[in-house]
N, C-alpha and C positions, 0 to 999 in steps of 0.2 A: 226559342228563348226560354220556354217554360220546362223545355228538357233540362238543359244547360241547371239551372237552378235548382231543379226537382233533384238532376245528380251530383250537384253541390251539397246539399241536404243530406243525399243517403251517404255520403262520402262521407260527410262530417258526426254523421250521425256512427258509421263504422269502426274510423277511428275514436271517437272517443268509447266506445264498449270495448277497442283493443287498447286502449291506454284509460282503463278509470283511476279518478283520484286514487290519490297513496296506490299508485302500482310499485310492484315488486321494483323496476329499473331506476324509479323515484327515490323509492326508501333505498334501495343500495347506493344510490349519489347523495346520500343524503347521510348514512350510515357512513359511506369513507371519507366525505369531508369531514365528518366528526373525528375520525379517527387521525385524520392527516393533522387538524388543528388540535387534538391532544396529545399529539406524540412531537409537536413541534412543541407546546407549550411546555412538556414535560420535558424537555431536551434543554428547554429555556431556564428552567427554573432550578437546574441541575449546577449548570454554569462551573466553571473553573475546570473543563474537563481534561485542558492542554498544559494545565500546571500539573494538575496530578500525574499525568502521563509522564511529563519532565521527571518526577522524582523515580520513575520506577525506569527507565531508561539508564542502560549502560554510561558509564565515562567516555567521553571520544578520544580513538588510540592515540598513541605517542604520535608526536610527529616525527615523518620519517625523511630521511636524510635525501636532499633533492637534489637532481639534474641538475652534472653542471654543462652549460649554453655552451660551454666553450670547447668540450672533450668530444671528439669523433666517436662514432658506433664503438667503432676499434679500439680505440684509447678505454674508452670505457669498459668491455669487455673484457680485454686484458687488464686494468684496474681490480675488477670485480673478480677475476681470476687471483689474484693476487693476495687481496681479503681472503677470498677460501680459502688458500691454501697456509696463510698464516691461520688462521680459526682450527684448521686441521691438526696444526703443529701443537696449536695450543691445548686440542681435545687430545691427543695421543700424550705428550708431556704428562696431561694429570692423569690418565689415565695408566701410564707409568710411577709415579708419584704413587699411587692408590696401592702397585703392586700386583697392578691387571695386566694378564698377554696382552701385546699388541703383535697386526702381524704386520712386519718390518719389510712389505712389497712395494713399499715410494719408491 
């Protein structure tokens, strides 16, 4: 019994010479909660960060012309075949209009 407690002793007595007051791993938990609660508080005191952001934030694009439920793949791909090739007719026209070769392999 008197061991047991003698090496209670030297143990307690060990670690505290490996951990004395204000040790180094102390002040650094003690150092980063400071820094944790003023980089929170400064974050806080800043405030309106999601409105400023709003104004510097682009317009959201046009809306664009949506699927219709009811047109097969097919349907739809010839559709959109059809657009081109009118937009084509349309860009070679001004394009002639302007005075500029086109070359005439449709």
């Amino acid at each position: 019994m008197a061991t047991s407690a003698a090496f209670g002793t030297r143990a307690a007595a060990r670690n505290a010479s490996m951990l004395p007051a204000g040790s180094s791993g102390e002040r650094r938990r003690r150092e980063f909660l400071s820094m944790v609660v003023g980089v929170g508080m400064s974050a806080g005191a800043r405030g309106g960060g999601e409105a400023e952001a709003a104004g510097r934030r682009p317009p959201p694009p046009p809306p664009k012309e949506k699927k219709d439920p009811s047109l097969s793949p097919l349907q739809a791909k010839v559709l959109a075949s059809i657009k081109r090739k009118e937009a084509m007719k349309e860009a070679v026209a001004q394009l002639r209009q302007q005075g500029k070769p086109v070359d005439g392999s449709n």
